[in-house]
C-alpha positions in Angstrom: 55.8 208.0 96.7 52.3 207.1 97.9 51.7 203.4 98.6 49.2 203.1 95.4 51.9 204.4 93.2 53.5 201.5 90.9 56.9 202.5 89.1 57.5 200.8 85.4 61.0 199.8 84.7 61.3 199.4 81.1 63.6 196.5 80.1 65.9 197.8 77.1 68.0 194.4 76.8 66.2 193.1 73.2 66.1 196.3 71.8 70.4 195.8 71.7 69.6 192.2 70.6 68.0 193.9 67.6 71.1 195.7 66.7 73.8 192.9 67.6 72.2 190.6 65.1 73.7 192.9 62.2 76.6 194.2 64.3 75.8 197.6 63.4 74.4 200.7 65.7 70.6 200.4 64.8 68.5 200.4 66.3 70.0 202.1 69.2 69.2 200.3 73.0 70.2 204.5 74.2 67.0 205.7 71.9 64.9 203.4 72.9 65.2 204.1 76.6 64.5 207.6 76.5 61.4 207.1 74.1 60.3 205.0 77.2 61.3 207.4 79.4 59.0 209.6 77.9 56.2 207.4 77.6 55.8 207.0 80.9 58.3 204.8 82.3 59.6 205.6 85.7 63.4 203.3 85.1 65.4 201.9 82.9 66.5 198.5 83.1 69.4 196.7 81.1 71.4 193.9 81.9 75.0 193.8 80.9 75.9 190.1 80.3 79.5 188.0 80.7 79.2 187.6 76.8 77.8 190.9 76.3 75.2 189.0 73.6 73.0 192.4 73.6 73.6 195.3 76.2 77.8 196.3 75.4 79.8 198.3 78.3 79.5 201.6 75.5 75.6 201.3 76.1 76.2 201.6 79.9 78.1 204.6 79.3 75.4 205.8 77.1 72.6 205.4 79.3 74.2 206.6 82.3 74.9 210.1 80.4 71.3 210.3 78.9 69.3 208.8 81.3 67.1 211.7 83.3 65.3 208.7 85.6 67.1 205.8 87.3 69.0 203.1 85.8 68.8 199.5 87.2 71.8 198.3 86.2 71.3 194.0 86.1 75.0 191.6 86.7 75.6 188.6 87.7 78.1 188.2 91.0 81.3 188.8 89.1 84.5 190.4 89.7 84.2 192.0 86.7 80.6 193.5 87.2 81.3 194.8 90.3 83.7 196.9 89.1 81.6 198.3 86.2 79.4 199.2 88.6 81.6 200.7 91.0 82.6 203.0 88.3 79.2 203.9 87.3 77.6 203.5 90.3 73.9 203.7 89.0 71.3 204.3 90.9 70.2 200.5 91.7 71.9 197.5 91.1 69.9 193.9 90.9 71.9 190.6 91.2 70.7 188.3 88.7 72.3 184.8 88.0 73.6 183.7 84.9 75.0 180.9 82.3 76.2 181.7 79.3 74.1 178.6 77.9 70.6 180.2 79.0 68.4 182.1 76.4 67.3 184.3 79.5 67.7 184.1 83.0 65.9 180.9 84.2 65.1 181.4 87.6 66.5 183.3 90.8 69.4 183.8 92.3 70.5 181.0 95.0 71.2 183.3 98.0 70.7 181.1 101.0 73.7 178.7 99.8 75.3 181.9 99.1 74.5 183.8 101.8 78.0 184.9 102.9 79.5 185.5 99.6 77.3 187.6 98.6 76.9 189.5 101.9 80.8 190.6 101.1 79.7 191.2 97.0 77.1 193.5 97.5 78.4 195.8 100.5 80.6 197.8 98.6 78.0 198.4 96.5 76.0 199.8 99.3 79.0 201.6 100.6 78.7 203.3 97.0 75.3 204.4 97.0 73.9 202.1 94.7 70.2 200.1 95.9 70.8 196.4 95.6 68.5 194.5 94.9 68.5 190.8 94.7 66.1 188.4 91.8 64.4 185.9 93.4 62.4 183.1 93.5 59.0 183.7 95.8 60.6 181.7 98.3 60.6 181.9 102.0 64.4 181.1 102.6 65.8 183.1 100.0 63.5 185.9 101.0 65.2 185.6 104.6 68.3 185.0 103.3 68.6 188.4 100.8 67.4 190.4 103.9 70.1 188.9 106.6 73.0 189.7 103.6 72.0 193.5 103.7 69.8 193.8 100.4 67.1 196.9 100.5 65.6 195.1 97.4 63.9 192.1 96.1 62.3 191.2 92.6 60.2 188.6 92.5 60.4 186.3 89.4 57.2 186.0 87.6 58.4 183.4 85.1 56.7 180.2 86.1 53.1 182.1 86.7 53.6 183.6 83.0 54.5 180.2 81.7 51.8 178.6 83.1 49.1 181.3 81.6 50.8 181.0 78.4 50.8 177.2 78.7 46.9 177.5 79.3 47.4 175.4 83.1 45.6 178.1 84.9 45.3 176.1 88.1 48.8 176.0 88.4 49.2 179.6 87.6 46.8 180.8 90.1 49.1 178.7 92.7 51.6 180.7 91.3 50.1 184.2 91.6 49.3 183.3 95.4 52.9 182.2 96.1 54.3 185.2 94.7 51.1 187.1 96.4 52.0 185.8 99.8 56.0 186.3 99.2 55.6 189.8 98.7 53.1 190.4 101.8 56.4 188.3 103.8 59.0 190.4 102.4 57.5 193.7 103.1 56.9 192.7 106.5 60.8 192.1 106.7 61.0 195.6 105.5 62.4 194.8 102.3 61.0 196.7 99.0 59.4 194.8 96.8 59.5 194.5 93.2 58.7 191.8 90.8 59.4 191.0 86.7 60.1 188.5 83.9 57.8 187.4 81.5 54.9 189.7 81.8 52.7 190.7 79.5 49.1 192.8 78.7 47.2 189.3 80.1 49.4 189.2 82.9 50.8 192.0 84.4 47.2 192.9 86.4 47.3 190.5 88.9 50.8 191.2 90.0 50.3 195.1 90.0 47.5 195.1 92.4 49.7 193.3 94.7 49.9 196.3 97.1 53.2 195.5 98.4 55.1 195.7 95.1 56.0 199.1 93.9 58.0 198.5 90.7 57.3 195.8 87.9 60.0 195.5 85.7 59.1 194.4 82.1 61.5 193.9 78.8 61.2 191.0 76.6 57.0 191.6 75.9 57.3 195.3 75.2 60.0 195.4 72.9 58.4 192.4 70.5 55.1 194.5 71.2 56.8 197.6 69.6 57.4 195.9 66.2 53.1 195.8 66.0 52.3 198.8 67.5 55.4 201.2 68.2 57.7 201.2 71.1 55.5 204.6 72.9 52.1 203.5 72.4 53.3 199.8 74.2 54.8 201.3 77.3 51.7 203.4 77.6 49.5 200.3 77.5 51.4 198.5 80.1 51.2 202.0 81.9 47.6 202.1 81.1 46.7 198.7 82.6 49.3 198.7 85.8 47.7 201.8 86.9 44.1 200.6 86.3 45.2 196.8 88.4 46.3 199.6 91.1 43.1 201.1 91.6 41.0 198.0 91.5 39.8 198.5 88.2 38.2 195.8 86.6 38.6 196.6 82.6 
């Protein structure tokens, strides 16, 4: 991989929301990963909850015997998620944190208060051959903190600079884009791989993809409310369209 390419992870988490709002089997989260595979994207991401309230343990299993590109398998710090992914042991792991209350994950994981728990969570892990990755806020001290625990990975959480485009306070979201701009330039110098996700969207994903550091965006939520308009293809070949356009330094 060249240092201009930018991978897509596709996000397949609402497509199971979807489907667990009738409790039936359509439409299928295991479908609409590989029509994003083929579209373009370069991962597959889904996030297997405590409550399980959209990706189940039988889409796990699923993906992991359909998938032809990597899974990034999303858990929280848990006993129980360790496990599953012990068993599975997919090709990259990202520690998120969790409450069952949340509509989506708020904000990144607390790893410098952390710092030895998780050290002992995610070396098995390791020892297994997955790539952890830890989901961050662009923060100096956590950024220290996930590289001293043994972490190859980061994500940087793009929430608050989404939030304040949508919001229309584009002062603050240009503080935003710098932070996160500046937090990926420090964690590549720490030798960490950087990636970077939540909330993106057609407006937004540009900024963040000419970040030259970061070399995987991982986008959901948009893409799969995008594919009720459009179709699930032709919107991960937009965001594929426009990522790889940011990359070269294209302005349209």
């Amino acid at each position: 991989m060249s240092q201009n390419d930018l991978r897509l992870g596709v996000n397949i988490d609402h497509v199971a929301t979807v489907r667990n709002a009738r409790g039936g089997a359509y439409p299928d989260p295991i479908r609409a990963a590989k029509l994003a595979e083929e579209a373009g994207a370069d991962g597959i991401t889904a996030h297997l909850r405590e409550d399980r309230r959209h990706i189940t343990d039988a889409d796990i299993d699923g993906l992991m015997a359909a998938l032809t590109v990597p899974l990034n398998f999303e858990m929280a710090a848990t006993d129980e998620m360790q496990k599953i992914a012990l068993r599975h042991k997919p090709h990259a792991v990202c520690i998120v944190p969790e409450k069952r209350e949340e509509r989506t994950t708020e904000g990144g994981l607390e790893v410098a208060r952390e710092e030895n728990k998780l050290a002992h969570f995610i070396a098995p892990l390791r020892d297994a051959g997955c790539r952890v990755s830890i989901f961050i806020a662009a923060d100096p001290a956590q950024i220290e903190a996930a590289h001293r625990i043994g972490a190859e990975v980061i994500e940087l959480h793009t929430g608050a600079y989404c939030d304040h485009h949508a919001e229309g306070d584009f002062a603050a979201r240009d503080a935003e884009l710098d932070r996160l701009r500046d937090m990926a330039t420090f964690a590549h110098a720490l030798g960490l791989e950087v990636h970077a996700g939540h909330g993106l969207t057609y407006e937004t994903v540009a900024p963040v993809a000419a970040f030259p550091e970061v070399v995987e965006l991982n986008i959901g939520h948009f893409l799969i409310g995008e594919a009720v308009f459009r179709g699930l293809t032709p919107a991960v070949q937009e965001m594929r369209r426009l990522m790889d356009a940011a990359r070269r330094g294209d302005v349209a």
